[in-house]
C-alpha positions as CSV (number, residue, x, y, z in Angstrom):
1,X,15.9,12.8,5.7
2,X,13.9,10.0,8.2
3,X,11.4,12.5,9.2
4,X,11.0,13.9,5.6
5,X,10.6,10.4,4.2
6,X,8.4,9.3,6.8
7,X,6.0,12.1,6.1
8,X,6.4,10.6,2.7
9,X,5.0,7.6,3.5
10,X,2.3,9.2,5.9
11,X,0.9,10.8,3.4
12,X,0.8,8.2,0.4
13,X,-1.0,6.0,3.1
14,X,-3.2,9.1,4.2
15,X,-4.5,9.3,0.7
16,X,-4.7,5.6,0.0
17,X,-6.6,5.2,2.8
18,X,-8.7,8.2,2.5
19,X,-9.6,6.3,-1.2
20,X,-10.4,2.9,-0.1
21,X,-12.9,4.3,2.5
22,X,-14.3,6.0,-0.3
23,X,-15.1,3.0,-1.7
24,X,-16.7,1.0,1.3
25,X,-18.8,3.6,1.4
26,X,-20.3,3.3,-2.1
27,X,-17.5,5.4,-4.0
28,X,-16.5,4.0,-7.4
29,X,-13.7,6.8,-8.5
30,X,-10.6,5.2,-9.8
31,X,-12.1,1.4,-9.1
32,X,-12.0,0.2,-12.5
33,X,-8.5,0.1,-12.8
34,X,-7.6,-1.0,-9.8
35,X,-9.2,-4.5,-9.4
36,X,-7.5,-7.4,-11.7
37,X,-9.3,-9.1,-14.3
38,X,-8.8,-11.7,-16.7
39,X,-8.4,-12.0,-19.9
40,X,-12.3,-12.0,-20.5
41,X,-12.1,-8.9,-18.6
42,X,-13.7,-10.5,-15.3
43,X,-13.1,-9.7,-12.4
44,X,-10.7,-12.2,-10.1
45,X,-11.4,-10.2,-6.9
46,X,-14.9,-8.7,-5.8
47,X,-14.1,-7.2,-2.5
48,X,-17.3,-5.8,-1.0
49,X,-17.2,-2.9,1.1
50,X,-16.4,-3.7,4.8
51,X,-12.9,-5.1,2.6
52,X,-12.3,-1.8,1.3
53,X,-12.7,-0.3,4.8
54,X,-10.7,-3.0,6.4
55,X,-7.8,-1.9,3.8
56,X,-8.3,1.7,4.7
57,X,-7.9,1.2,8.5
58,X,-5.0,-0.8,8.0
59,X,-3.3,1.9,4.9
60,X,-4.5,4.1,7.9
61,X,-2.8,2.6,10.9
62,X,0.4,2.3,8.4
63,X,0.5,6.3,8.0
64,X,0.2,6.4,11.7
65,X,3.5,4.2,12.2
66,X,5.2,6.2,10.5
67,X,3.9,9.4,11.7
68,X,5.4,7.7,14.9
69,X,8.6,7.5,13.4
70,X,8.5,10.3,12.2
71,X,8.4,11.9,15.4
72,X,5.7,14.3,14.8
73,X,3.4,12.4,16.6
74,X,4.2,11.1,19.9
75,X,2.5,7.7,22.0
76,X,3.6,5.3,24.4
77,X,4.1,2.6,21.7
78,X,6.4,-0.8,22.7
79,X,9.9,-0.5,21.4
80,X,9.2,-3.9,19.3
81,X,6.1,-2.8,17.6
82,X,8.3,-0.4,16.3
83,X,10.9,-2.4,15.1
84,X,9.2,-5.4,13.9
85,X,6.1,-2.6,11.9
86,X,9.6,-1.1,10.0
87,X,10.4,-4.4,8.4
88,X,6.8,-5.6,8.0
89,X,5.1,-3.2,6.0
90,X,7.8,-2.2,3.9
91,X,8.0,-6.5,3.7
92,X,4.3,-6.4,2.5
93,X,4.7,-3.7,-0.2
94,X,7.8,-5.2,-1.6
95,X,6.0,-8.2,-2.0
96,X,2.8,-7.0,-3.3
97,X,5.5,-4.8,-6.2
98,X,6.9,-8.4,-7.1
99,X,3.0,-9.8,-7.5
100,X,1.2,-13.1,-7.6
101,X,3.0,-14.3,-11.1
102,X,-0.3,-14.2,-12.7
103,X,-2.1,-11.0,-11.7
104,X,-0.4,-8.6,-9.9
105,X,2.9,-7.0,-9.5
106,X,5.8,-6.3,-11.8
107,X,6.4,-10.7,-12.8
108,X,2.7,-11.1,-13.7
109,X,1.6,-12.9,-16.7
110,X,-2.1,-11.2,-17.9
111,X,-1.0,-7.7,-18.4
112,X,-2.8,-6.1,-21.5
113,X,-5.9,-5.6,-19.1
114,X,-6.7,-2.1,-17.6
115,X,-5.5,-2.7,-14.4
116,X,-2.3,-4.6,-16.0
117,X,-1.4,-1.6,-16.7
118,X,-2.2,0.6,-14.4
119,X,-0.3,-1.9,-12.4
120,X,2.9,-1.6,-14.1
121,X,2.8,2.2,-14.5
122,X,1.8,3.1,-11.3
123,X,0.6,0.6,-8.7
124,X,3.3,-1.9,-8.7
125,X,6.2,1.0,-8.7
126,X,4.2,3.1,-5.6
127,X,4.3,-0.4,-3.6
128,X,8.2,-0.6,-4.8
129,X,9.1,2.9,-3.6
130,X,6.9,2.1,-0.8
131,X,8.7,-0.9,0.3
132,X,11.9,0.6,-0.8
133,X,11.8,4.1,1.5
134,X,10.3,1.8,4.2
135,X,13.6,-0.2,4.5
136,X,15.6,3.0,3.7
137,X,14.2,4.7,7.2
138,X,14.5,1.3,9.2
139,X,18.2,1.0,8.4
140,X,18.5,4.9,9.1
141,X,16.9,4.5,12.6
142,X,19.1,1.1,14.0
């Protein structure tokens, strides 16, 4: 089970990452539903594209941690990065699946927008499982 659900998680953040690097380099597939707007249908985040590749080298680095844990790839990585990375990104997915209150995540308040509800269907339930399996192998592995 902790090596299957760490590939899991490898490859969700193999192919996240793979998408936003897409992006910072002039890709535009899937964008439109996956920046917030208001109401008016502006945008509230313009990320320009050394964001997008910042994301993907850190959805990047995530796959590699657990590619780590998984065992199927093997470094001299410090016992406490190990520890502390099992709790923190699951930490940062579970809070990105609760939100902002306004925008994001499954308490927002604009939702009839595009990415509103792309965001409920699909964006804000990945970071759940996400955050979810995340904790699931931490607690396997103590």
């Amino acid at each position: 089970m902790h090596s299957i659900g760490a590939l899991v998680l490898f490859a969700i953040f193999t192919v996240l990452g793979i998408i936003h690097f897409s992006w910072a380099f002039g890709g535009t597939w899937g964008l439109e539903k996956t920046l917030p707007t208001n109401e008016s249908g502006e945008r509230v985040l313009n990320p320009k594209n050394i964001d997008s590749a910042i994301v993907g080298f850190g959805l990047t680095f995530f796959g590699l941690f657990y590619l780590l844990k998984s065992g199927f790839l093997q470094l001299p990585i410090p016992v406490w990065v190990m520890t502390y990375g099992g709790w923190i990104i699951p930490g940062i997915f579970i809070f990105r699946a609760i939100g902002d209150f306004k925008y994001v995540g499954f308490f927002k308040k604009i939702k009839n927008t595009p990415f509103g509800k792309a965001d409920l269907n699909f964006f804000s339930p990945l970071c759940l499982f996400i955050g979810l399996l995340g904790i699931l192998l931490q607690l396997i592995n103590q």
